[in-house]
C-alpha positions as CSV (number, residue, x, y, z in Angstrom):
1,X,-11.5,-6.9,29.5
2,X,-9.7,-3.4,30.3
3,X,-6.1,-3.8,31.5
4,X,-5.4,-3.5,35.1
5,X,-4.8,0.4,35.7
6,X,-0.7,0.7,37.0
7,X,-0.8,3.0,40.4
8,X,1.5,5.9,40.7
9,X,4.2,5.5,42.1
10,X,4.8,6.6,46.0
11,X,8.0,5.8,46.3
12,X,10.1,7.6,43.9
13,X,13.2,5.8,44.0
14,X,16.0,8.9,44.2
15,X,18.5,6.0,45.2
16,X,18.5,5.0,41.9
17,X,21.7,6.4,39.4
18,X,18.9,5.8,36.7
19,X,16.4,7.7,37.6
20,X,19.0,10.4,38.6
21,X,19.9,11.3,35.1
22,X,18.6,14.1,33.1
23,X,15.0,13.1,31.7
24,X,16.2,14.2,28.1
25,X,19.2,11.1,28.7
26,X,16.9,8.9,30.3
27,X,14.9,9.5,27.6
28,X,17.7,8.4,25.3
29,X,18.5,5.2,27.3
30,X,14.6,4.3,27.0
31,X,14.2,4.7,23.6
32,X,17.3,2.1,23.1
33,X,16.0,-0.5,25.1
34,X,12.6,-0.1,23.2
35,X,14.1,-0.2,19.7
36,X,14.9,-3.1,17.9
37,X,16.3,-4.0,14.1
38,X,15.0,-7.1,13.8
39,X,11.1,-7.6,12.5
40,X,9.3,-8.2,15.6
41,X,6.8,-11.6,14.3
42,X,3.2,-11.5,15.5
43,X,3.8,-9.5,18.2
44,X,1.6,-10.0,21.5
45,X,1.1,-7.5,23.8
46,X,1.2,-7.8,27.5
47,X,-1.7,-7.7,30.3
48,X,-1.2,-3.9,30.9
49,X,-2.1,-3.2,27.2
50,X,1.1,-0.9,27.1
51,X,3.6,-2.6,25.7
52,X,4.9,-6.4,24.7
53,X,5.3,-9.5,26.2
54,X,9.0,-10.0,26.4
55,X,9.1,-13.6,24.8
56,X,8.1,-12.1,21.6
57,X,11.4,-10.1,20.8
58,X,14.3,-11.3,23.6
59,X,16.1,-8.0,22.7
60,X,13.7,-6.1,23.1
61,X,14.2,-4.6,26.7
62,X,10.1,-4.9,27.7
63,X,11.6,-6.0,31.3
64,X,12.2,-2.2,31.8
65,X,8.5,-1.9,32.2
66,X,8.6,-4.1,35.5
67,X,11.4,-2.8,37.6
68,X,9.3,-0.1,39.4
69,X,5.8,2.1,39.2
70,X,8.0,5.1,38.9
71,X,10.1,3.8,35.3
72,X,6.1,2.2,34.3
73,X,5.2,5.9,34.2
74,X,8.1,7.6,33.1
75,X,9.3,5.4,30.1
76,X,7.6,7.0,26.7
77,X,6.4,4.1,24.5
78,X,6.0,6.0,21.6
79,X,9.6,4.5,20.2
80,X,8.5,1.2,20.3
81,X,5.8,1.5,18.1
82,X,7.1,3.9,15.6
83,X,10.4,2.9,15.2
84,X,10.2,-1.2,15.1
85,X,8.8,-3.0,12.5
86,X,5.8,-5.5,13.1
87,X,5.8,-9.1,11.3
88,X,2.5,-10.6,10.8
89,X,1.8,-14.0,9.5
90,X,-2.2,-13.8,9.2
91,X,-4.8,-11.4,9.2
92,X,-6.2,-12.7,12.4
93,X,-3.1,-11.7,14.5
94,X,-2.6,-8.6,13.0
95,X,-6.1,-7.2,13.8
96,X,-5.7,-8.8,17.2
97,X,-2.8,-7.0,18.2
98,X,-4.6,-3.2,16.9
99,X,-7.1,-4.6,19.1
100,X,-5.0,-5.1,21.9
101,X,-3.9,-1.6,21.6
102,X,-4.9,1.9,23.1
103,X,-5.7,4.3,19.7
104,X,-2.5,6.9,21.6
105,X,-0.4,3.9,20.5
106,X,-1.3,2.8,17.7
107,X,-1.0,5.8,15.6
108,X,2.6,5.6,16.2
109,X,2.6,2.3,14.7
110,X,4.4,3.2,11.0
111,X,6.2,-0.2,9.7
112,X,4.4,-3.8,8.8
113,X,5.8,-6.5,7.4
114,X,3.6,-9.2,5.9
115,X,5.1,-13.4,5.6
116,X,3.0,-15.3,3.1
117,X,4.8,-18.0,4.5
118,X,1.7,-19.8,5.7
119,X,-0.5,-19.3,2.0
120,X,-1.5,-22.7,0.5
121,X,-3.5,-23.6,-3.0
122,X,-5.4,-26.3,-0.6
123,X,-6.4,-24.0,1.8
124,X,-6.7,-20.3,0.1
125,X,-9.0,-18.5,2.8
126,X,-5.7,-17.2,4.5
127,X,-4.7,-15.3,0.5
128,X,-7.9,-14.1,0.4
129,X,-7.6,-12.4,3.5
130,X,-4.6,-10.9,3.2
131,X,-5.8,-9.5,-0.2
132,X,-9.7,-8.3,1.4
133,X,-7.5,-6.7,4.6
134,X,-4.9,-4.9,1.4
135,X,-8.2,-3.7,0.1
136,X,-7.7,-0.1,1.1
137,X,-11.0,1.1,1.7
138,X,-12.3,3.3,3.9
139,X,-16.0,2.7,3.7
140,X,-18.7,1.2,5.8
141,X,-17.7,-2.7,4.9
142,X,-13.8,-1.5,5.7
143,X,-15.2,-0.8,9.2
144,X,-17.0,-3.8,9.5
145,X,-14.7,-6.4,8.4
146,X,-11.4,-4.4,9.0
147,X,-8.6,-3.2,6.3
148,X,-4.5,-2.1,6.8
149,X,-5.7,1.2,6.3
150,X,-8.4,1.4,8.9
151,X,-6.7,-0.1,11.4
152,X,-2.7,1.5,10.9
153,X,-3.5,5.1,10.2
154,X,0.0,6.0,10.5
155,X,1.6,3.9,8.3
156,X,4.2,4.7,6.3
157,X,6.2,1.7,5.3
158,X,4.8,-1.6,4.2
159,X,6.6,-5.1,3.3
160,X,5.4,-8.0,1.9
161,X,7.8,-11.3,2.5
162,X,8.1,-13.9,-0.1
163,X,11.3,-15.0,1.2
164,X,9.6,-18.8,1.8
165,X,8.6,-18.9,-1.8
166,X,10.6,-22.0,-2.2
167,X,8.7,-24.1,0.7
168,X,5.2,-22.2,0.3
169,X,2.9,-25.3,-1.1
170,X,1.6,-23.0,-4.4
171,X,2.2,-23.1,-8.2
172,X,4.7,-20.0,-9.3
173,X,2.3,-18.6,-11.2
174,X,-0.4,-18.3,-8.6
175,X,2.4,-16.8,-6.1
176,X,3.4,-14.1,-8.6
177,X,-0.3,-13.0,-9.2
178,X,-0.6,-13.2,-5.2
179,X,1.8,-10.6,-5.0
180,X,0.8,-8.8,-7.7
181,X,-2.7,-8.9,-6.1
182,X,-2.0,-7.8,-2.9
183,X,0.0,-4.5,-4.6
184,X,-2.8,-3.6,-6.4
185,X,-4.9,-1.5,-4.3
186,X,-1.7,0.1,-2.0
187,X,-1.9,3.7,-2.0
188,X,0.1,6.4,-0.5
189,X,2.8,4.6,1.4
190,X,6.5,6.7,1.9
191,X,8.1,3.3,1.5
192,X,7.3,0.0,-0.7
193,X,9.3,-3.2,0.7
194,X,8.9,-6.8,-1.4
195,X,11.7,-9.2,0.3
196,X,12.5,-12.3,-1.6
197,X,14.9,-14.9,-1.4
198,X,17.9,-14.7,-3.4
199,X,21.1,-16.6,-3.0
200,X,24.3,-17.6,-5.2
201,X,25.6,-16.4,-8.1
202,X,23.1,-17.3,-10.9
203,X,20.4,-15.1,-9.1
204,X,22.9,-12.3,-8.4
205,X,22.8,-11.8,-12.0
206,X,19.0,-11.5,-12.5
207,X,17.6,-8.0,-12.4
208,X,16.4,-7.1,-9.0
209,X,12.6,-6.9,-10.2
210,X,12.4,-10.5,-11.7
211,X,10.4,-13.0,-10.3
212,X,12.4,-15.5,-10.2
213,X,13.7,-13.4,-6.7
214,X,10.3,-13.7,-5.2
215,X,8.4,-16.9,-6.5
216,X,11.3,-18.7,-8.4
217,X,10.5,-18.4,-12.0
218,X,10.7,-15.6,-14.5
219,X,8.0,-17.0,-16.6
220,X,4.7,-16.6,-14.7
221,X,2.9,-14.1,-16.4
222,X,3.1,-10.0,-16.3
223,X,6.2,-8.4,-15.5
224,X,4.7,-5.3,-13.9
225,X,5.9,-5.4,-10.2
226,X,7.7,-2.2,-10.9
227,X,4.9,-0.4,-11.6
228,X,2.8,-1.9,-9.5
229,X,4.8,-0.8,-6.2
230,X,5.7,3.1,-7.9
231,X,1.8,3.4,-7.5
232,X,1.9,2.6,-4.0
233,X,4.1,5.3,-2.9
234,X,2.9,8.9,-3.2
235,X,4.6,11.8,-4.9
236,X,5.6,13.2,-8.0
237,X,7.8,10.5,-10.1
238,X,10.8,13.1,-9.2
239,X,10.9,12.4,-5.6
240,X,10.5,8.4,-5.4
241,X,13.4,5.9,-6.5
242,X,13.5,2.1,-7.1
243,X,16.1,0.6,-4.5
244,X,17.1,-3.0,-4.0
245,X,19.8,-4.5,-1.3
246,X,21.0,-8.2,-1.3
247,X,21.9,-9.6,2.4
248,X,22.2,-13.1,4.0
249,X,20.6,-15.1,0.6
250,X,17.7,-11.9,0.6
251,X,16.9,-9.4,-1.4
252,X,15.0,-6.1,-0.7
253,X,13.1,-4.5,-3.3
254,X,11.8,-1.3,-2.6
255,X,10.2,2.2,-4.2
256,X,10.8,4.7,-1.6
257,X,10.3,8.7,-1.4
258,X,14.1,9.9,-1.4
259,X,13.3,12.3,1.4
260,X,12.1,8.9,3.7
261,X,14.8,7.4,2.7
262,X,17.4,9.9,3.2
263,X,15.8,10.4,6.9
264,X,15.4,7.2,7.9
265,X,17.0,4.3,5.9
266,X,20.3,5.4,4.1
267,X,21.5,8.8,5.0
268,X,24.3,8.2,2.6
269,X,22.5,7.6,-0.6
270,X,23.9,10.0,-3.5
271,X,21.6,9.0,-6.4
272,X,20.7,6.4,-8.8
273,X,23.6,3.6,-9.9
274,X,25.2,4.1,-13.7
275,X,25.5,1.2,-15.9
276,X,27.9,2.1,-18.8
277,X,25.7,0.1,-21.3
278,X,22.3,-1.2,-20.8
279,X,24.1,-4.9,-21.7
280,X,25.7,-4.1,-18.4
281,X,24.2,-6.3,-15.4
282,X,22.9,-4.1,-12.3
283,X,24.9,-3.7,-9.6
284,X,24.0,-6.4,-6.9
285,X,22.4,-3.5,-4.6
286,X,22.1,0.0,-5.9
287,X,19.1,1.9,-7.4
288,X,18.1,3.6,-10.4
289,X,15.2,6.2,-11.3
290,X,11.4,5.3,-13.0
291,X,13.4,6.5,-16.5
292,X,16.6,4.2,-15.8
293,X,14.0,1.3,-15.3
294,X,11.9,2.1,-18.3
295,X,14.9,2.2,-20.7
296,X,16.5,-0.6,-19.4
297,X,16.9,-2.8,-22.2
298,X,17.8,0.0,-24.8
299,X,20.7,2.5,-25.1
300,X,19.3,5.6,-23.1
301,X,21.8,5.9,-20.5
302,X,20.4,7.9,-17.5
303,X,22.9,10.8,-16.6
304,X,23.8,11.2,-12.8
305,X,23.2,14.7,-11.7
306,X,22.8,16.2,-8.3
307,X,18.8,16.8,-9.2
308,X,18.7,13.3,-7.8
309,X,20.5,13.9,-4.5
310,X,18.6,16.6,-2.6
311,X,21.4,17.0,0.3
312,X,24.0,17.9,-2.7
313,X,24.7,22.0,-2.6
314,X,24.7,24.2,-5.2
């Protein structure tokens, strides 16, 4: 069924300090209500097929929509697809909600998170989606049956959750080559995201690529996620770096193209962290080049130059 078509409006509503303001301002002011920092979880989109129901993200300001025709028509939705980031929990309610939407919108669309937090060894229909839908192709059984790259041909950023590994109802070892799995037909991506759950001490001191970060044990197999996400991302090794942030008992493991990351996740980055020995632990958030992680367990110390920082003169 189509959505109800919104009227123009007649009644342009001049009283309004609002709709007084300069359109680049208002512009401004629309954008903030639209944007939000938290991942928005199986998002559901309203009855107008413009936007989302309110209950999904409270902070999200999707009431704006409602006060009057004339702020339905003037508010530009493009921020709140491109610049949120979209949670899904199964295959099913992420190809709903592309089917829900206009094909203007959803080009914007540029950031998914996927939760495993539902996967089960009992019940492995919902893994083997996720991993058919990661498949990447762009053929005739990709149209039929639906793939990440079909339906969000804007993306640019793509995480994968494993924060529930302790509670998800599946042996270590089948997690780990889950992940692994689901990495291993990724392609040209700005921005790799795996998010795993990481808290106290003892884990602080792991390296940020172990397993034990993402399915709880270091001994399950392959130690390849590494290179598994650096051939996600496109680009010349030169312009991608390995990144990881610890915050609120998570950590974020990422391979990122330094421009995207300079642009739109940490403006302040300055290059790669230095350990003074490779006995040294890594910092608990900090980054370091494909070399610095290759030579990790040997003496090669990577230097720090400003070939790694593009924003550096000279």
């Amino acid at each position: 069924m189509l959505p109800p078509v919104i009227a123009p409006a007649t009644n342009l509503q001049l009283q309004s300090q609002l709709i007084q303001l300069p359109a680049e301002i208002k512009h401004i002011i629309f954008g903030l209500c639209l944007v939000t920092e938290r991942s928005i979880l199986d998002p559901i989109v309203d009855c107008t097929g413009s936007g989302l129901e309110r209950r999904v993200v409270p902070t999200l300001g999707m009431s704006l929509l409602q006060t009057c025709r004339r702020v339905y028509h003037d508010v530009d939705r493009r921020p709140l697809f491109a610049h949120n980031t979209f949670r899904f929990s199964s295959v099913d309610r992420l190809r709903a909600f592309f089917c829900s939407l206009d094909n203007s919108l959803s080009v914007y669309i540029q950031d998914i998170e996927i939760d495993v937090r539902r996967v089960n060894s009992e019940h492995p229909g919902l893994a083997r989606e996720w991993l058919h839908y990661l498949a990447w192709g762009n053929g005739s059984w990709a149209q039929t049956l639906g793939s990440l790259r079909m339906d969000a041909v804007g993306l640019k950023c793509l995480r994968l959750n494993f924060e529930s590994w302790p509670t998800i109802p599946m042996f270590r070892t089948e997690l780990w080559n889950l992940l692994r799995s689901m990495l291993s037909r990724v392609e040209g991506l700005e921005r790799i995201v795996v998010i795993g759950a990481s808290k106290g001490r003892g884990m602080a001191k792991k390296a940020p690529w172990s397993p034990v970060h993402f399915v709880g044990g270091d001994d399950v197999g392959a130690d390849d996620l590494i290179p598994r996400l650096w051939s996600t991302v496109k680009g010349p090794d030169g312009l991608k770096t390995i990144r990881w942030v610890r915050e609120n008992g998570n950590l974020q493991l990422e391979v990122v193209l330094i421009d995207h990351l300079l642009k739109r996740v940490d403006a302040g980055w300055t290059g790669p962290s230095r350990r003074n020995t490779y006995t040294d632990p890594w910092p608990e958030n900090g980054s370091c080049t494909l070399i610095g992680y290759e030579n990790r367990n040997s003496q090669m110390i990577e230097s720090r130059t400003k070939a790694f920082n593009p924003n550096v003169d000279g």
